[in-house]
C-alpha positions as CSV (number, residue, x, y, z in Angstrom):
1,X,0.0,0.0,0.0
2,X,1.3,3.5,-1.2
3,X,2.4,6.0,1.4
4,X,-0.4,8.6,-0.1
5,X,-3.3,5.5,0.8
6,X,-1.4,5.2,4.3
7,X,-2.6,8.9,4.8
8,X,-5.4,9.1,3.5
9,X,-6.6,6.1,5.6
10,X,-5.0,7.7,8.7
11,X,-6.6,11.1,7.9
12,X,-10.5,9.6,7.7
13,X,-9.9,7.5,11.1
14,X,-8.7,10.6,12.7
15,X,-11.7,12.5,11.1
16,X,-14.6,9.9,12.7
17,X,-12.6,9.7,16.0
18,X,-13.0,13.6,16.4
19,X,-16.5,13.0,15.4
20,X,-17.1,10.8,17.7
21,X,-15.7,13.2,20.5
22,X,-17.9,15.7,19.7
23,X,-20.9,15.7,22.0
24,X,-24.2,14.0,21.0
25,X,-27.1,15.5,20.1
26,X,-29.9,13.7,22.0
27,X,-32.6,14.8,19.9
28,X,-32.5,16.1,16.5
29,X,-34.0,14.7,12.7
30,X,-32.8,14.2,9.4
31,X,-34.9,14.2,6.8
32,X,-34.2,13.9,3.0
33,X,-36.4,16.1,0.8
34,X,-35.2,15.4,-2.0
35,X,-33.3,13.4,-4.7
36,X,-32.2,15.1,-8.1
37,X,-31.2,11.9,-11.1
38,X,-29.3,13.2,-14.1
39,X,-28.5,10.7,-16.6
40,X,-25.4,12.0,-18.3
41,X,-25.6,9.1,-20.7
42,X,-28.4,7.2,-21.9
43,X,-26.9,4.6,-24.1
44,X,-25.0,3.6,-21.0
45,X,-27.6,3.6,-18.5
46,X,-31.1,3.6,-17.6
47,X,-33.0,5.5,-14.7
48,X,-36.6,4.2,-14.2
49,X,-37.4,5.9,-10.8
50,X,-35.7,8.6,-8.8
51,X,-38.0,9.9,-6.3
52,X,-38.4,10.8,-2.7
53,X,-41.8,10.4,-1.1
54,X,-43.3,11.0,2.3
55,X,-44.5,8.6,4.4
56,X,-45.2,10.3,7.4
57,X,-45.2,14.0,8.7
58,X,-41.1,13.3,9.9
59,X,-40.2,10.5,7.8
60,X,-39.4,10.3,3.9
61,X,-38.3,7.1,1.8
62,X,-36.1,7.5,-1.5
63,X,-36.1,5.2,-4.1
64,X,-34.0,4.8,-6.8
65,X,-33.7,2.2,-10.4
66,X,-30.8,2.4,-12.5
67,X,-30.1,-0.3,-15.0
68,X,-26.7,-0.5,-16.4
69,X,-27.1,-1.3,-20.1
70,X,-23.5,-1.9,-21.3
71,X,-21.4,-4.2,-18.5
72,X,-20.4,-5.6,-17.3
73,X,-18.4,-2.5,-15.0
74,X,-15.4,-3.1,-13.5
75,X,-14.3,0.7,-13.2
76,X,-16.5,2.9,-11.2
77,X,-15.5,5.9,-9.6
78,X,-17.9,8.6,-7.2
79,X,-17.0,12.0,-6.7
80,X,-18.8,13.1,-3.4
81,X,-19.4,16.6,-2.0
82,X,-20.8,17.7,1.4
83,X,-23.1,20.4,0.8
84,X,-24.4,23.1,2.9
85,X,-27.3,25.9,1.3
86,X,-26.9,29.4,2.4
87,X,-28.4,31.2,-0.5
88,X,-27.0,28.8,-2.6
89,X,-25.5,25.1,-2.0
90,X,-21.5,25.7,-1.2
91,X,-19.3,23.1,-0.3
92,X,-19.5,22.5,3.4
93,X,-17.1,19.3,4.3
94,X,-14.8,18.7,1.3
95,X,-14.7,16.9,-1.7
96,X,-13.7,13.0,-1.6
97,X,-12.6,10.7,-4.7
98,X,-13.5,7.3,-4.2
99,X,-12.9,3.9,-6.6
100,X,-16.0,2.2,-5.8
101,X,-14.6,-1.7,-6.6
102,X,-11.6,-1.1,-4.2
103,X,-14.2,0.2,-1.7
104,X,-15.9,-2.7,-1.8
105,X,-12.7,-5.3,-1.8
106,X,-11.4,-3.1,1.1
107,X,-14.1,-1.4,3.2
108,X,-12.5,-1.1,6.2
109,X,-9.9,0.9,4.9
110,X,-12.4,3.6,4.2
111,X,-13.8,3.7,7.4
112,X,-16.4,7.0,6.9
113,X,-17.3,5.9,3.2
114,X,-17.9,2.5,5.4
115,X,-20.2,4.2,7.8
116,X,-22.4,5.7,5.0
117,X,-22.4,2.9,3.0
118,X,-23.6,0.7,6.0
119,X,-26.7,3.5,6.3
120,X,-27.7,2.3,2.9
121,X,-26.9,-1.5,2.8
122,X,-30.0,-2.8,3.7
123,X,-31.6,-0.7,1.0
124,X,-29.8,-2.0,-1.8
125,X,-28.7,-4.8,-4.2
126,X,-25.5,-2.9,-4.7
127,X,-23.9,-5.5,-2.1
128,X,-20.7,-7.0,-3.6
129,X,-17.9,-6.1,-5.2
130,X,-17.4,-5.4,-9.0
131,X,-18.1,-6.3,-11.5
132,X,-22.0,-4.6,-11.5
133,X,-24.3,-5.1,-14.7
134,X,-28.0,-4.7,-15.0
135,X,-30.0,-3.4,-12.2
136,X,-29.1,-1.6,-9.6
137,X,-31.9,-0.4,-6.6
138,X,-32.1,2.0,-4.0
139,X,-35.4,0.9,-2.5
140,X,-37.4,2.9,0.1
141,X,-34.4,4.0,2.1
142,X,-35.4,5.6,5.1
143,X,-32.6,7.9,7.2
144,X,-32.2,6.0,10.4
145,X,-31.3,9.0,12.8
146,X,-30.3,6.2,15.7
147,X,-27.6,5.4,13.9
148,X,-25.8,9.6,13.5
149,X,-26.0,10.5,17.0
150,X,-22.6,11.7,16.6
151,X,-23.0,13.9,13.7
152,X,-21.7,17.0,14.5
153,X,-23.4,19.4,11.9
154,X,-25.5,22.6,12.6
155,X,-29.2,23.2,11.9
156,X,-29.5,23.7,8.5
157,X,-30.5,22.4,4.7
158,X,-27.9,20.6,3.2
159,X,-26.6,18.0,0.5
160,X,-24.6,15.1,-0.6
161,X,-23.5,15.5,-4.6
162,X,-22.1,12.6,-5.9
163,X,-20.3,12.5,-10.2
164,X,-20.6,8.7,-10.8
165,X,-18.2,7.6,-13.9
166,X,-16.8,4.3,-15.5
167,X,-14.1,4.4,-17.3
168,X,-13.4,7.7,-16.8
169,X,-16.6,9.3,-18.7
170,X,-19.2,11.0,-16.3
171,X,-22.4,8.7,-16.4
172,X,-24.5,10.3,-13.4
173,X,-25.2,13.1,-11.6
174,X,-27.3,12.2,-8.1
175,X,-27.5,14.9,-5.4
176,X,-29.4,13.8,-2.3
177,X,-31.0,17.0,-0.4
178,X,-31.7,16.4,3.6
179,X,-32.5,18.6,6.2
180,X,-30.8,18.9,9.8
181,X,-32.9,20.2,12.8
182,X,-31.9,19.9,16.7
């Protein structure tokens, strides 16, 4: 493993450790509002439903339906941003670069891309490692706010942006909008 992967590594257990310091909010909600699906290329993929509905007055449920229609992928990469909206969504957290088939070989090496992706596990089909072909479902996932009592983020509207590409070319554009209240 490179020296560059050694930090990296190092840098996002420090990160969730100081997370975890911070102190717990005892009663707060997250709710998504929102998802946004832009297919950057339809001869390479498919998106049947991209929605978020509520099921009750606190609780929303997003689901999502890509199909892959060339694969099958052995090459996919996410660019995610944390978002925060003042007038205007600016980027709040930072930008991170993931390869999504070495996330999956080696998920404990990404240990807050490993805490997100456990949040939507349950959710999904996209449960093993690469390569992915036909459908892949995001299917009534519900925010479980047990789970981010250490999330140390004020009141406020904010968003996850994430650049999905294989091979390099930009496929999809998802943004998921959720709202933080104490």
């Amino acid at each position: 493993m490179s020296g560059r992967a050694n930090s990296k590594i190092r840098a996002e257990i420090i990160l969730l450790l100081l997370l975890m310091y911070f102190k717990e909010y005892e009663e707060f909600q997250i709710k998504l509002s929102s998802i946004r699906c832009q297919n950057l290329d339809p001869t390479f993929l498919n998106i049947s439903k991209c929605i978020t509905k509520a099921v009750s007055r606190s609780i929303t449920e997003t689901t999502l339906n890509v199909t892959l229609l060339q694969g099958p992928v052995n090459n996919v990469t996410v660019k995610l941003k944390f978002m925060k909206k003042s007038t205007d969504y600016n980027l709040y957290y930072g930008e991170q670069t993931i390869n999504i088939c070495k996330f999956l070989s080696y998920r404990t090496q990404y240990p807050i891309s490993n805490y997100l992706f456990d949040l939507l596990q349950p959710y999904s089909n996209a449960n093993h490692t690469c390569p992915y072909e036909g459908a892949i479902i995001l299917d009534r996932f519900r925010i479980d706010n047990n789970k981010l009592t250490w999330l140390p983020i004020p009141t406020g509207e904010f968003a996850f942006f994430s650049e999905w590409y294989t091979d390099n070319k930009l496929r999809l554009d998802l943004r998921f909008y959720f709202s933080f209240v104490e």
